[in-house]
C-alpha positions in Angstrom: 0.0 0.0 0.0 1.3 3.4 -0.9 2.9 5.7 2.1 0.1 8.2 1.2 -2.6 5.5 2.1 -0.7 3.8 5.3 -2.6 6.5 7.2 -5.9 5.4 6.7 -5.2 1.6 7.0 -3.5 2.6 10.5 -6.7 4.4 11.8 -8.9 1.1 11.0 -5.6 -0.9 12.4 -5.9 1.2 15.8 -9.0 0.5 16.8 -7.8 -2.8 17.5 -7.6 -1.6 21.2 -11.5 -1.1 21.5 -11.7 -4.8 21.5 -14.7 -6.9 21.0 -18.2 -4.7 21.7 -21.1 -7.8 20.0 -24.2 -5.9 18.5 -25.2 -4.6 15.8 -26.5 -0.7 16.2 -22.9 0.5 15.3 -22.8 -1.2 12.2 -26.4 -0.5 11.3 -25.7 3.2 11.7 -22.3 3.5 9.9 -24.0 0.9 6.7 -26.9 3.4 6.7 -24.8 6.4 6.5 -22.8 4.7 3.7 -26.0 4.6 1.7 -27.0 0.9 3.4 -24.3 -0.8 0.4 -26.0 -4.3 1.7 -29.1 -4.2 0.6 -27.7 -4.0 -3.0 -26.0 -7.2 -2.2 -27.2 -10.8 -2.2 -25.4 -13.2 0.6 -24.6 -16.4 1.7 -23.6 -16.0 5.5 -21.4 -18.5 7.1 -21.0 -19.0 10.7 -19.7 -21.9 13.0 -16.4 -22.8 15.3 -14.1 -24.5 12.8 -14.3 -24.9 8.9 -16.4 -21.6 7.9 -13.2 -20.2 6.4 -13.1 -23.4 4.2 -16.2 -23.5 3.0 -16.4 -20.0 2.2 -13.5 -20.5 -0.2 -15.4 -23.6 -1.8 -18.5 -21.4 -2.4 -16.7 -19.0 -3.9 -14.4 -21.4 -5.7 -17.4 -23.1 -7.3 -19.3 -19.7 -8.3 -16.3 -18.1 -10.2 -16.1 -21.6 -12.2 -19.4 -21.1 -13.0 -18.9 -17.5 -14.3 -20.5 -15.6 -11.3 -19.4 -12.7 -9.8 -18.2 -12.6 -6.0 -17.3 -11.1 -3.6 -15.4 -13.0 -0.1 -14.9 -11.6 3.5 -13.1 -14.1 5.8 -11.3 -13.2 9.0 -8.4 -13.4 10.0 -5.7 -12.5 7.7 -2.4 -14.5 7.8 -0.4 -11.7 5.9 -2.1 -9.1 5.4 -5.2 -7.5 5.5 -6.4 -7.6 1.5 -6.6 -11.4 1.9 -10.1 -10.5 4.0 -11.4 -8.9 0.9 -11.8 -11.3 -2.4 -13.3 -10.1 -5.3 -13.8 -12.7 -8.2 -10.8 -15.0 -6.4 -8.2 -11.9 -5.6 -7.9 -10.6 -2.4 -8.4 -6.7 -3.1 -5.8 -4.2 -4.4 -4.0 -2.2 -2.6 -5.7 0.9 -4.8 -9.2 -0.3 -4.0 -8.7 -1.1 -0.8 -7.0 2.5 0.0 -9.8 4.1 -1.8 -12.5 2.8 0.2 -10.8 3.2 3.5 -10.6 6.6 2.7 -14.3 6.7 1.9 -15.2 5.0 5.3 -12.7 6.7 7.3 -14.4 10.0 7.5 -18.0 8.6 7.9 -16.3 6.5 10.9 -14.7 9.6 13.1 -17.9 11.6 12.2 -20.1 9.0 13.7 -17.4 8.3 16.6 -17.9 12.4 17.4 -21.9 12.3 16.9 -22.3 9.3 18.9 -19.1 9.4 22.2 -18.9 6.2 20.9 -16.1 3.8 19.2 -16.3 2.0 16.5 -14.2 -1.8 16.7 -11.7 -3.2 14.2 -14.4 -5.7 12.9 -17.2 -3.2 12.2 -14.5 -0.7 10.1 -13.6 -4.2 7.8 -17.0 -5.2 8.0 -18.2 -1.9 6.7 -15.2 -2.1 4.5 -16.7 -5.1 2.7 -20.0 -4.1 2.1 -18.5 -0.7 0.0 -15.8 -2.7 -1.6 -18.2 -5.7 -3.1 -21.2 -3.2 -3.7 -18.0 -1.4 -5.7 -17.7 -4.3 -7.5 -20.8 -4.7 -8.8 -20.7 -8.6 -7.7 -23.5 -10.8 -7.9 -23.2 -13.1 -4.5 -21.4 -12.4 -1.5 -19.8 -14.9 0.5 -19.9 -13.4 4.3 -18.1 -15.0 7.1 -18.9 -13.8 10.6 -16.2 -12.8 13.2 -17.1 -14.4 16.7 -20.9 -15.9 17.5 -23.2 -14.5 14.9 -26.1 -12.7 16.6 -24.3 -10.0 18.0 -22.0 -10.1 14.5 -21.0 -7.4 12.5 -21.6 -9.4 9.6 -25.5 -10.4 11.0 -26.6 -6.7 9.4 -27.6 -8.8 6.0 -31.3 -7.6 5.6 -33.3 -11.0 5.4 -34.4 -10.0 1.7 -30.5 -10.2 0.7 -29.9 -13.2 2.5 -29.5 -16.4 -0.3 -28.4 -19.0 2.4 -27.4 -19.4 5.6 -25.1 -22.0 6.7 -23.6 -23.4 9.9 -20.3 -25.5 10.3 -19.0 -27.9 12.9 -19.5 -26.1 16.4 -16.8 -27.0 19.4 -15.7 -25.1 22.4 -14.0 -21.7 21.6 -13.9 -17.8 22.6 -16.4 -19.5 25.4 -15.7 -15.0 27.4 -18.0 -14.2 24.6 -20.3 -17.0 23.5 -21.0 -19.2 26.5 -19.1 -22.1 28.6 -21.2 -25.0 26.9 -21.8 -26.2 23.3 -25.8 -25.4 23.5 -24.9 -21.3 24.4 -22.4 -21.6 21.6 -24.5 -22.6 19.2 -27.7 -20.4 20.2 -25.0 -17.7 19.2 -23.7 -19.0 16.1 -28.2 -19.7 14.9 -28.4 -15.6 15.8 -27.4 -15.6 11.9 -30.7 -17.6 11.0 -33.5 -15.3 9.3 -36.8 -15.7 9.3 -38.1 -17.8 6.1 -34.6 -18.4 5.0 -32.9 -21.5 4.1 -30.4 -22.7 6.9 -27.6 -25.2 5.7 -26.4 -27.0 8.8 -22.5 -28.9 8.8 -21.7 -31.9 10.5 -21.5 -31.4 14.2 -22.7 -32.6 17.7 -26.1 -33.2 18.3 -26.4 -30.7 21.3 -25.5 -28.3 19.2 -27.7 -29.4 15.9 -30.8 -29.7 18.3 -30.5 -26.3 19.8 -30.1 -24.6 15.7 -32.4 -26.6 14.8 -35.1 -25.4 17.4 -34.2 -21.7 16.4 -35.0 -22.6 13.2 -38.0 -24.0 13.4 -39.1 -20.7 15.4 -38.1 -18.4 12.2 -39.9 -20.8 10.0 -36.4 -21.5 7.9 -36.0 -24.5 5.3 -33.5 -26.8 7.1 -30.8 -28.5 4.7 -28.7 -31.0 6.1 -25.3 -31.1 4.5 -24.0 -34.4 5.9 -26.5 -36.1 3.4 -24.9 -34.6 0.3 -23.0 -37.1 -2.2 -19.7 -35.3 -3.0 -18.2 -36.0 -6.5 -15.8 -38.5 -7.4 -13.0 -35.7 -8.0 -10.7 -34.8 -5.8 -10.7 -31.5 -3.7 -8.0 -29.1 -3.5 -7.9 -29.0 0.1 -5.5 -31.9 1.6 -7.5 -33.4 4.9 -10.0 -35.7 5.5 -11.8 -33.3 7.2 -12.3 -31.3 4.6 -15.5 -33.3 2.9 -17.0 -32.4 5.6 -16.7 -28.5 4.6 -17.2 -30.0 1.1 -20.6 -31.2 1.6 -21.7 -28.0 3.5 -20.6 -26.1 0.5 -22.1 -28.4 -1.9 -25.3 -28.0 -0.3 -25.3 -24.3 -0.3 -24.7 -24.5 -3.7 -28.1 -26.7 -4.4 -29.4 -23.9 -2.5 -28.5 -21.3 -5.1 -29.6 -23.1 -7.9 -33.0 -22.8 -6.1 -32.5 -19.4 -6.4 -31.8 -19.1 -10.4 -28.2 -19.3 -10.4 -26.5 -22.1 -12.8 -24.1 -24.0 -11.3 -23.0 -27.1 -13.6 -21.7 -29.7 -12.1 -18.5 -29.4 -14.3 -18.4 -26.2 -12.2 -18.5 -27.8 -8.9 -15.8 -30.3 -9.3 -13.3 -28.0 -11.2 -14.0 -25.2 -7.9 -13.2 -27.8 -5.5 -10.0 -29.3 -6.9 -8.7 -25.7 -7.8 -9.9 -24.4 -4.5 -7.4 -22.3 -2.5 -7.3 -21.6 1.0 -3.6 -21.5 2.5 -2.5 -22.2 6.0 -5.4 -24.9 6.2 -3.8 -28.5 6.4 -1.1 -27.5 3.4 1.4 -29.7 2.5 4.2 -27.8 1.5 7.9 -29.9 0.5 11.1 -27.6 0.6 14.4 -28.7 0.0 14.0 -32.4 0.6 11.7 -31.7 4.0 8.0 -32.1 4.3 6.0 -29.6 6.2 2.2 -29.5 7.0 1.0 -26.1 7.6 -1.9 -25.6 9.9 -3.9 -22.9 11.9 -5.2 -25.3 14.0 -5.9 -23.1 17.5 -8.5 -25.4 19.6 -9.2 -28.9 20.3 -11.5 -29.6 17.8 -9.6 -28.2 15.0 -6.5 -30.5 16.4 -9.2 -33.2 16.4 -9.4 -33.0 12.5 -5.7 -32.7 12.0 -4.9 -35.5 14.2 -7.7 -37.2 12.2 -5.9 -35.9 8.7 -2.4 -37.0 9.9 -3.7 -40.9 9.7 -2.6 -40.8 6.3 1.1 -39.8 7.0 2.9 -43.0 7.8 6.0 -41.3 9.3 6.7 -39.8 12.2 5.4 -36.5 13.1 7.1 -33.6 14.2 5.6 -30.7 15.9 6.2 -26.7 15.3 3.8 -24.8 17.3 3.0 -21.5 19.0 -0.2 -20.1 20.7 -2.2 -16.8 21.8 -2.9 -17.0 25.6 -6.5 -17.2 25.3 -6.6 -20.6 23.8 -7.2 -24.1 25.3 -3.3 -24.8 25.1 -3.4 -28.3 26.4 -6.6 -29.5 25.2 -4.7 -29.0 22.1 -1.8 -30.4 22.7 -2.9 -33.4 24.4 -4.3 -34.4 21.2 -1.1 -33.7 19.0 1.2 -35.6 21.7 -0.5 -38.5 20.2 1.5 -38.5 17.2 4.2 -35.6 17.9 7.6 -37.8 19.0 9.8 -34.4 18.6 8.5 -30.6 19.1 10.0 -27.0 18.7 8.1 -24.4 20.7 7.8 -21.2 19.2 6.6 -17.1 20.1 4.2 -16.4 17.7 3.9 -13.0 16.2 1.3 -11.7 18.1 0.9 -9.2 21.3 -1.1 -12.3 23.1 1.2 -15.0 21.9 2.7 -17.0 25.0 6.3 -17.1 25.2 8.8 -20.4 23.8 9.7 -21.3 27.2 5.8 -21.5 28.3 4.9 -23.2 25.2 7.7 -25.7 25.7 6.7 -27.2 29.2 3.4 -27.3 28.4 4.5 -29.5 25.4 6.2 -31.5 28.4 3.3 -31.9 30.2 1.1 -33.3 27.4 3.6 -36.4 27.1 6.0 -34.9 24.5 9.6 -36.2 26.0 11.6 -34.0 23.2 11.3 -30.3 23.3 13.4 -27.5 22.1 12.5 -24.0 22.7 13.6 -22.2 19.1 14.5 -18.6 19.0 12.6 -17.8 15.9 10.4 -19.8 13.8 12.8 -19.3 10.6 15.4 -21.5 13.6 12.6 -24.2 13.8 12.1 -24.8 10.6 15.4 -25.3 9.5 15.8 -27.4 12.4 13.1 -29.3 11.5 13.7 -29.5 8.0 17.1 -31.2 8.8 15.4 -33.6 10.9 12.5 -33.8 8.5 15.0 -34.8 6.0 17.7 -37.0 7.8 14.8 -39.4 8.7 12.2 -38.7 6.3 9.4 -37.5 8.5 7.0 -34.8 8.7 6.5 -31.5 10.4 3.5 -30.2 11.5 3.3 -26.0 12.0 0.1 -25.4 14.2 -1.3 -23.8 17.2 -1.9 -20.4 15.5 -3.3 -18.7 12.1 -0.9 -15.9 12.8 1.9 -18.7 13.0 0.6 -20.6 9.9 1.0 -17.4 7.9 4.3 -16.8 9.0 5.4 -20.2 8.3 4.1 -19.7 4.7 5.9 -16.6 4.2 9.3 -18.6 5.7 8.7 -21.4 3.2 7.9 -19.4 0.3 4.4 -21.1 0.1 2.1 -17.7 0.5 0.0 -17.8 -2.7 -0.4 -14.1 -3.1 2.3 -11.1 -3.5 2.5 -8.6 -0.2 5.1 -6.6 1.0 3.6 -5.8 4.6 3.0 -7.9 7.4 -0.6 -6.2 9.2 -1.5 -6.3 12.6 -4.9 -8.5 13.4 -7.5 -8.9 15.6 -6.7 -8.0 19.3 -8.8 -11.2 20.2 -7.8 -14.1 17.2 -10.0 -16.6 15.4 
């Protein structure tokens, strides 16, 4: 981004200190003062604990086969913060993306003055993304929410404008803000469900399916249930047998659409799930003879599904991994001692991120005998990669999204060009 532009980008990126404030009249008032871009929009809104991000990009994957327009917003960014932003399968330009911030910028302080009120990272990208893609002309939007989804940002999607609503696996995580219990949890994530709208529900634990469910039924939505879908023969792009899981939930959101009018042949589908892209998710990635797997695992039930993944590897697993304070640290790593025999703890870069020597005992006390605490992550991977190679095994890079997009920008696997590394999310995904 341009040194002229860096000024508006930091005023969004400041705001990162307000935190997390759930509800909606902010964003309402700042959309409406914007001339209400969203209800020029069509959406499919996404919610749920782990695998939104992934089907998002399958949605959107499938739709651009199939020559329609899109637009994406997915949170966090590994890199940088035009990866939130896709329009027609590129995250935005720096140009476009400087342009509307200093659309938005002014509107923002103005309300901030009117109201004695402040206005939270999430709402400025969230009103971000509805400019940009009404910008854009596109034809669906593909919206993934932040934290919950009643209180979201994202839940200002006038139920007219709303194609399809869908909701992924659900699993303990950010429990400060959406409960202690799987049922609370999920009563947050079914806030996105609108009255007559069609609801597309994921795989996921029947606690939580009867408790969407029974919001449903109160908004008189059409319930879909994605786990009876029959996926195509072809293979899809993203490594993990998890991930048909996320395939079927977007392949049923896509039979939604065709309800809808839109034509989606079913060359489209299986070309937009082999060439699917969605980096830092379960990526194998081989460098100089050494094998790395690439995740941004961050709770239990996303180690779960890489544990689950990782039966396919018949080595001998090696672990890379760093972690934000707020997160179950040895619910997770109980579950990847089961396969880890070596481990490098790592600081990740992020103002919450535990330190190496914290990381490292906890890796101890889940039953991994061989820790070392690594400086850098650029001095665990090359320590791992000589390991990796001398006995032919496999690394593993997890515990963070932050960390997962560093370890892509170390290994030269990042599939899009950036020069800056942007701050995220006081409170991580």
């Amino acid at each position: 981004m341009e040194k002229k532009h860096e000024q508006f980008l930091n005023k969004i990126l400041e705001r990162r200190r307000f935190g997390i404030k759930p509800g909606l009249e902010t964003i309402s008032r700042l959309a409406e003062k914007m001339g209400s871009p969203e209800k020029n929009l069509k959406f499919v809104h996404i919610a749920g604990t782990n695998g939104k991000g992934a089907t998002c990009a399958l949605v959107d994957s499938v739709l651009r086969e199939a020559g329609i327009s899109t637009g994406r917003f997915t949170s966090p960014h590994l890199v940088s913060i035009n990866e939130r932003f896709f329009v027609n399968g590129n995250p935005v330009s720096d140009e476009l993306l400087a342009s509307t911030i200093n659309e938005t910028i002014p509107i923002i302080e103005e309300f901030e003055k009117e109201s004695r009120s402040e206005t939270t990272f999430f709402e400025c990208l969230t009103l971000v993304a509805l400019c940009l893609f009404a910008k854009a002309n596109v034809q669906v939007v593909v919206f993934e929410t932040g934290l919950g989804g009643r209180f979201d940002a994202t839940n200002i999607i006038p139920p007219e404008n709303l194609l399809c609503c869908a909701i992924t696996r659900i699993g303990l995580d950010h429990c400060d803000y959406l409960g202690n219990t799987i049922p609370e949890i999920a009563a947050e994530k079914g806030g996105i469900v609108k009255r007559d709208s069609t609801l597309v529900l994921g795989k996921m634990p029947k606690e939580a399916k009867d408790v969407i469910l029974e919001i449903a039924e109160s908004k008189n939505a059409v319930f879909k249930d994605a786990s009876k879908e029959k996926l195509p023969d072809e293979d899809i792009g993203l490594w993990g047998s998890f991930q048909k899981e996320n395939a079927k939930t977007a392949l049923s959101i896509l039979n939604v659409l065709k309800e809808f009018g839109f034509s989606i042949p079913d060359d489209a589908i299986k070309s937009g799930f082999k060439n699917v892209i969605w980096p830092g998710r379960c990526q194998r990635i081989e460098k100089d003879g050494a094998n790395f797997i690439v995740d941004g695992a961050h709770n239990p039930d996303a180690a779960n599904a890489l544990l689950g993944a990782l039966e396919a590897i018949d080595s001998q697993v090696g672990l890379i991994a760093g972690f934000c304070g707020d997160k179950d640290v040895d619910g997770h790593l109980a579950i990847m001692a089961k396969r880890a025999v070596k481990a490098w703890a790592v600081k990740t870069r992020n103002e919450r991120s535990l330190d190496a020597q914290k990381v490292s005992q906890m890796m101890r006390n889940a039953g991994i005998e061989d820790v070392s605490i690594s400086n850098s992550l650029s001095d665990a991977l090359t320590a791992a990669g000589e390991w990796s190679k001398k006995n032919r095994t496999t690394v593993v890079v997890c515990g963070s999204l932050f960390l997962a997009g560093e370890a892509l920008q170390e290994l030269n696997a990042f599939p899009w060009n950036t020069d800056r590394v942007d701050d995220n999310e006081s409170v991580s995904k």
